[in-house]
C-alpha positions as CSV (number, residue, x, y, z in Angstrom):
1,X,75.1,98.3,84.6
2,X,73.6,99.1,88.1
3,X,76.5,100.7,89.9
4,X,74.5,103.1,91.7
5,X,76.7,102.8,94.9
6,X,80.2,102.8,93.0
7,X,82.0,104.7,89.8
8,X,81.0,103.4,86.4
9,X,82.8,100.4,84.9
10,X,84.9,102.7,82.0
11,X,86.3,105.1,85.1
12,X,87.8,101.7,87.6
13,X,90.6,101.5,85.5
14,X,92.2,104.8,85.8
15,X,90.8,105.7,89.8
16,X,94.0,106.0,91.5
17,X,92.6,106.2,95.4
18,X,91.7,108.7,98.0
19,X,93.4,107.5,101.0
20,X,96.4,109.5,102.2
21,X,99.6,108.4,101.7
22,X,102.4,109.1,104.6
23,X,105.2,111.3,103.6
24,X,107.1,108.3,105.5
25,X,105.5,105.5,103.7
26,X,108.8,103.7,101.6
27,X,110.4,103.9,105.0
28,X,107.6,102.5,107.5
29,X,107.8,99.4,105.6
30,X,111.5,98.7,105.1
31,X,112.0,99.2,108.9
32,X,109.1,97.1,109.4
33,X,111.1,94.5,106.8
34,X,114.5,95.1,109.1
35,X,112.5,94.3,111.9
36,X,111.5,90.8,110.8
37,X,115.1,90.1,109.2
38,X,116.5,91.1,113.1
39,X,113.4,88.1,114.6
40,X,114.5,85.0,115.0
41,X,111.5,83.1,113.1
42,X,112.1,79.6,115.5
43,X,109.8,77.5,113.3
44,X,108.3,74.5,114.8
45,X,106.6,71.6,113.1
46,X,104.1,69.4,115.1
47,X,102.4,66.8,113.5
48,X,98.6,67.0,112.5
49,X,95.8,65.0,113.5
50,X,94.6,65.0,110.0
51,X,96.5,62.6,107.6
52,X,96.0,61.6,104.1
53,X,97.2,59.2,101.9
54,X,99.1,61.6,99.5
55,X,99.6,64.7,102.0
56,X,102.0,64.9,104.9
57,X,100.2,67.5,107.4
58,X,101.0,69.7,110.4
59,X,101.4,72.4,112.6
60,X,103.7,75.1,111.8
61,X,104.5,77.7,114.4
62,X,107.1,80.3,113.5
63,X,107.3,83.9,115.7
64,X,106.5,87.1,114.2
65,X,107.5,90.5,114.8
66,X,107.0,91.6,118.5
67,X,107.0,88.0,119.9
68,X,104.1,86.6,118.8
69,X,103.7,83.1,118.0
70,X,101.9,82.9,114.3
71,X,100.1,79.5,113.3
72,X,99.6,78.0,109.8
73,X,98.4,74.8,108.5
74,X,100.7,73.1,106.0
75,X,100.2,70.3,103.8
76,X,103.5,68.7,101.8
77,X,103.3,66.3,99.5
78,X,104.4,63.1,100.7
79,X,107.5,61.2,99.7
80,X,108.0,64.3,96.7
81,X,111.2,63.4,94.9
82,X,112.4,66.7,93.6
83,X,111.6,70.3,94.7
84,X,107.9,71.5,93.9
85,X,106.2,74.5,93.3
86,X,103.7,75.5,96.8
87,X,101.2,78.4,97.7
88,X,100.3,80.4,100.2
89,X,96.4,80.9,101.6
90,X,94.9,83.9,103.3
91,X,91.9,83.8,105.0
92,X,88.4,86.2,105.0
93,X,88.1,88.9,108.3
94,X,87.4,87.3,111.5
95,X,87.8,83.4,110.1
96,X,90.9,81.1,110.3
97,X,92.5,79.0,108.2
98,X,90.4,76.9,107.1
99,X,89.7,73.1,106.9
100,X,92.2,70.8,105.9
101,X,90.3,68.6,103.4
102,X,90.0,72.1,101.3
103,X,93.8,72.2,100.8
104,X,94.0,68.6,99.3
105,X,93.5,69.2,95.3
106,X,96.5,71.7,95.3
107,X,98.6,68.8,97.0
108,X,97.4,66.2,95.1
109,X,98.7,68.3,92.4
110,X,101.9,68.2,93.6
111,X,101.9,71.7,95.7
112,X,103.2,71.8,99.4
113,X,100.5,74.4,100.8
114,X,100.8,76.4,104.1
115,X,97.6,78.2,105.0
116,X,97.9,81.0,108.0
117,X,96.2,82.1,110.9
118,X,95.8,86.2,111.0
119,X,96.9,87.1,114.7
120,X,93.6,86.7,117.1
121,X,91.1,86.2,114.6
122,X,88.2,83.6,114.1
123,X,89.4,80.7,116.3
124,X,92.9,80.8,115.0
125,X,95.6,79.2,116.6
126,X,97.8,82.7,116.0
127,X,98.5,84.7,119.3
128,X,97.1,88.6,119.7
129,X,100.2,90.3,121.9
130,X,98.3,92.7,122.7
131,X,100.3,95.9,124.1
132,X,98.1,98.5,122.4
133,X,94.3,99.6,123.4
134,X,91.8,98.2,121.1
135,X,89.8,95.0,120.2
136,X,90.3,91.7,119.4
137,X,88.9,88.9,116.6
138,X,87.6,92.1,115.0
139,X,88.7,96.1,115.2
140,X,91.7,95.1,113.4
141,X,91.9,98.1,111.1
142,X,91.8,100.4,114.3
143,X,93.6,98.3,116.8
144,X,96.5,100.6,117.5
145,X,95.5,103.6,116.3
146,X,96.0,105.3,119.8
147,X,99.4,104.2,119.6
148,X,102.3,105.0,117.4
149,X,102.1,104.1,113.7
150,X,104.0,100.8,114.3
151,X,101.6,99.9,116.6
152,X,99.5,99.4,113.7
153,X,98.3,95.4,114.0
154,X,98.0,95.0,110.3
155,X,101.8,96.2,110.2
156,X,102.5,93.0,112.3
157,X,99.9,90.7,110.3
158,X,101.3,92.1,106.9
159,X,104.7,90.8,108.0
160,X,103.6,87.6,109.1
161,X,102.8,86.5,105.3
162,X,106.3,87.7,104.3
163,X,107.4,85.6,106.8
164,X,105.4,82.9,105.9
165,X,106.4,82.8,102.4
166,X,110.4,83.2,103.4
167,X,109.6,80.0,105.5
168,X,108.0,78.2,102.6
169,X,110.6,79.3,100.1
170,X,112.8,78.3,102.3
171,X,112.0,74.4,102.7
172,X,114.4,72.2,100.9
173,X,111.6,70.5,98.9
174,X,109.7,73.7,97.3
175,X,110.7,75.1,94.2
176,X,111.0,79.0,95.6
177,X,111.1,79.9,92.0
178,X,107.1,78.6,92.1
179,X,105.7,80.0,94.5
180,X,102.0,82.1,94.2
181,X,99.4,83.1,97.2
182,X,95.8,83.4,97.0
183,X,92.7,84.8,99.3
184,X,89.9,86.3,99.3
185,X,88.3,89.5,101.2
186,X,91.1,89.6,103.8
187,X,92.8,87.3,102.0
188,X,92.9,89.1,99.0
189,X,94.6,92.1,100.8
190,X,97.3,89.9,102.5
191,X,97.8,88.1,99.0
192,X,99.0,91.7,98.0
193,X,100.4,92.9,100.7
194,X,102.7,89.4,101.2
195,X,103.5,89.8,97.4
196,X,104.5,93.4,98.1
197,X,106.8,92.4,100.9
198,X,108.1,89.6,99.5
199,X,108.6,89.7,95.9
200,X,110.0,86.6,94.8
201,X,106.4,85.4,95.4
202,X,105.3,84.5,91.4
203,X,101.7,84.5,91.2
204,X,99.0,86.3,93.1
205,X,95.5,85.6,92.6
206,X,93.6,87.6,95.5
207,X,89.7,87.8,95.0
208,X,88.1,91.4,95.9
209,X,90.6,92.4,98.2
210,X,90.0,94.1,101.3
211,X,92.2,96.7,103.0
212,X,92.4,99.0,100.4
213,X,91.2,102.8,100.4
214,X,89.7,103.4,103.4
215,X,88.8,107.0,102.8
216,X,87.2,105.9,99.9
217,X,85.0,103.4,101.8
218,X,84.2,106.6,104.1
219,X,83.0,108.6,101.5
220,X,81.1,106.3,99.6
221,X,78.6,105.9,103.4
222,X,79.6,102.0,103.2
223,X,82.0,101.5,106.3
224,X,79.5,98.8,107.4
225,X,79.8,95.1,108.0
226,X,83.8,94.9,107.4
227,X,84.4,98.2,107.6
228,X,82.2,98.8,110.5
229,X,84.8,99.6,113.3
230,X,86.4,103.0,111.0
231,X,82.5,104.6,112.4
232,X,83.1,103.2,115.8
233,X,86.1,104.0,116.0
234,X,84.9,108.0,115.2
235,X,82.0,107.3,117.1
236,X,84.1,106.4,120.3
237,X,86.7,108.9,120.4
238,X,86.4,111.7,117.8
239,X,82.7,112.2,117.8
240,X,83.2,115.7,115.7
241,X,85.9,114.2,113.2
242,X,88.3,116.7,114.4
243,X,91.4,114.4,114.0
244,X,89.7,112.6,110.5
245,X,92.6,113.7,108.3
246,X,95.3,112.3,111.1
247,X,93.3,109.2,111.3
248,X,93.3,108.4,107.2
249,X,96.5,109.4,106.8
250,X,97.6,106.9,109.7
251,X,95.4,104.5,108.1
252,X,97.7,105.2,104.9
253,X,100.6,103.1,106.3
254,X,98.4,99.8,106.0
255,X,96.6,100.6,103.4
256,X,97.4,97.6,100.5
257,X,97.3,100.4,97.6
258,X,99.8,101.9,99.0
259,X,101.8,98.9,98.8
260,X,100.8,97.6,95.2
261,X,103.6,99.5,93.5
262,X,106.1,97.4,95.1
263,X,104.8,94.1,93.4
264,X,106.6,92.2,91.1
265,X,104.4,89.2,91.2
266,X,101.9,88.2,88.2
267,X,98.7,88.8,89.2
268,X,95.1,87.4,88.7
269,X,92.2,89.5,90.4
270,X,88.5,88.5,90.6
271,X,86.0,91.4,91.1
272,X,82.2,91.3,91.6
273,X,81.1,94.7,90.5
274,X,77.7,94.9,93.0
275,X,80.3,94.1,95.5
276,X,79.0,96.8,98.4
277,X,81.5,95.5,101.4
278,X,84.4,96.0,99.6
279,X,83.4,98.9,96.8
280,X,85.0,97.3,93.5
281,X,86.8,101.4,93.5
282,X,88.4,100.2,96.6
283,X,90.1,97.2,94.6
284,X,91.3,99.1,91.8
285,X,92.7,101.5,93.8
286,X,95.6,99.2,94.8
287,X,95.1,96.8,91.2
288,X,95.9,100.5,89.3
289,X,99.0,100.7,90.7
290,X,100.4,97.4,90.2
291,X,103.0,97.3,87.6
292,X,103.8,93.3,86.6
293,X,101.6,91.6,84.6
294,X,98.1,91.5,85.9
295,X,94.9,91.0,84.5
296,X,91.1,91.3,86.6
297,X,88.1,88.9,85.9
298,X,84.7,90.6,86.3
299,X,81.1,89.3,87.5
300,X,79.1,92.2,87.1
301,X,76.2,90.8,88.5
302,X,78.1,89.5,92.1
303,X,79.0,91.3,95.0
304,X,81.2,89.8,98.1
305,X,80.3,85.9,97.9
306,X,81.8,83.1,95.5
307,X,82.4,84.3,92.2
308,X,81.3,81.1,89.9
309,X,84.7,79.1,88.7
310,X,86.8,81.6,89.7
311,X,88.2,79.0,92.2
312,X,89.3,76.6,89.1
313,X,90.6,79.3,87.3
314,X,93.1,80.2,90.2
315,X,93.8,76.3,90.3
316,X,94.5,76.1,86.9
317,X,96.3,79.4,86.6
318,X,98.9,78.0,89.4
319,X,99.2,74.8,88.0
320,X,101.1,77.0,84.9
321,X,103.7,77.7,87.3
């Protein structure tokens, strides 16, 4: 099998990462959780545009940590007559939440579905508050790195699913007890990083998960494309990698394999082995620590693009909840 970029199959399932871990790590993220408990989410529900026969959309606005207004798309089935399983979507780097006509088969199916915008990204309707130096749309990974390690966006954006799901499983007509998330790239990592912070979440199904192992990315010579801004960000300001071991272990506090051991969730992971944005190591860094029941499907000859059916399998597999 060519994996001339990447560890060989028989190694994946016993690589536990490379990516520092804070001494401080359990603790980051339950202050980050009591911070969320203490913000009022206001949610607000405006009616969409887009209508369909069988599927009640709109606008929901809730407010995240810091004051930011967060956007998702949700889609309820209409006139349901007892509560009903739902799911969660998470979209690629830089993208937004999608079309609404993509959402349809899971209502159809009797799922309410609530799709998020990731702060500032890809045309979005989520706000950036800004308050840190850094980028926007992309330099996520880095933005707030010159600031303190809650400054972190991705600590914010990681929150923001938690929320999401609490709002979800919170509706009188969803079944909280049936509730999965799904996403791919991005996605993926904020499909186990939601299922981390929230873990009444049932089913995860993220597809070759980004966010995870950063030093690993580093070593391997492949922060390009996704992982493009970690060399900028050097580049920029540490040209002579004086403060490299700082910056990883900073890195550490959003790093979703760090998180993985928290999950209680069932989960379903599709990996493309030739994968070279998002090394399939860097995947099994966080799936190797996962402890519920979880199970990967492999393409070996796919790398960061659709993996044939894998889609139908994830429909399927939540239709068992």
């Amino acid at each position: 099998m060519p994996l001339l970029f990447d560890m060989s199959l028989d190694k994946l399932p016993s690589y536990q990462g490379t990516n520092p871990r804070p001494s401080d790590f359990d603790e980051y993220w339950d202050a980050g959780l009591a911070e969320l408990a203490a913000t009022d989410p206001d949610v607000e529900l405006v009616p969409a545009d887009f209508q369909a026969p069988y599927a009640e959309c709109s606008h929901l606005y809730f407010t995240g940590t810091r004051g930011a207004r967060v956007h998702a798309k949700l889609l309820r089935p209409r006139d349901a007559q007892e509560p009903h399983p739902a799911v969660l979507m998470f979209h690629g780097y830089s993208g937004n939440a999608g079309d609404w006509q993509s959402k349809l088969g899971f209502v159809a199916a009797g799922f309410t579905v609530a799709a998020m915008d990731c702060r500032g990204q890809g045309g979005g309707k989520s706000i950036d508050v800004g308050g840190v130096p850094g980028w926007t749309l992309r330099g996520h990974i880095v933005r707030g790195l010159a600031g303190e390690p809650e400054d972190l966006l991705y600590r914010h954006t990681f929150l923001d699913t938690a929320r999401l799901a609490q709002i979800v499983m919170d509706m009188d007509d969803v079944d909280a007890e049936r509730v999965g998330a799904t996403g791919g790239s991005q996605g993926g990592g904020l499909t186990l990083a939601c299922v981390s912070l929230e873990p009444r979440v049932k089913r995860a199904a993220p597809i070759f998960p980004f966010l995870c192992d950063y030093k690993r990315v580093w070593d391997l010579d492949m922060d390009q494309n996704a992982y493009a801004e970690l060399r900028e960000w050097f580049r920029n300001f540490d040209p002579r990698h004086e403060r490299e071991e700082e910056v990883f272990t900073r890195l550490g506090y959003i790093d979703v394999q760090h998180l993985a051991s928290r999950i209680q969730a069932e989960v379903l992971m599709g990996v493309g082995l030739m994968d070279q944005v998002c090394p399939p190591s860097t995947q099994y860094a966080a799936f190797n620590k996962i402890g519920s029941p979880k199970r990967t499907v492999i393409y070996p000859d796919f790398g960061h693009e659709k993996l044939p059916d894998f889609d139908d399998m994830i429909f399927q597999w939540m239709l068992e909840m």
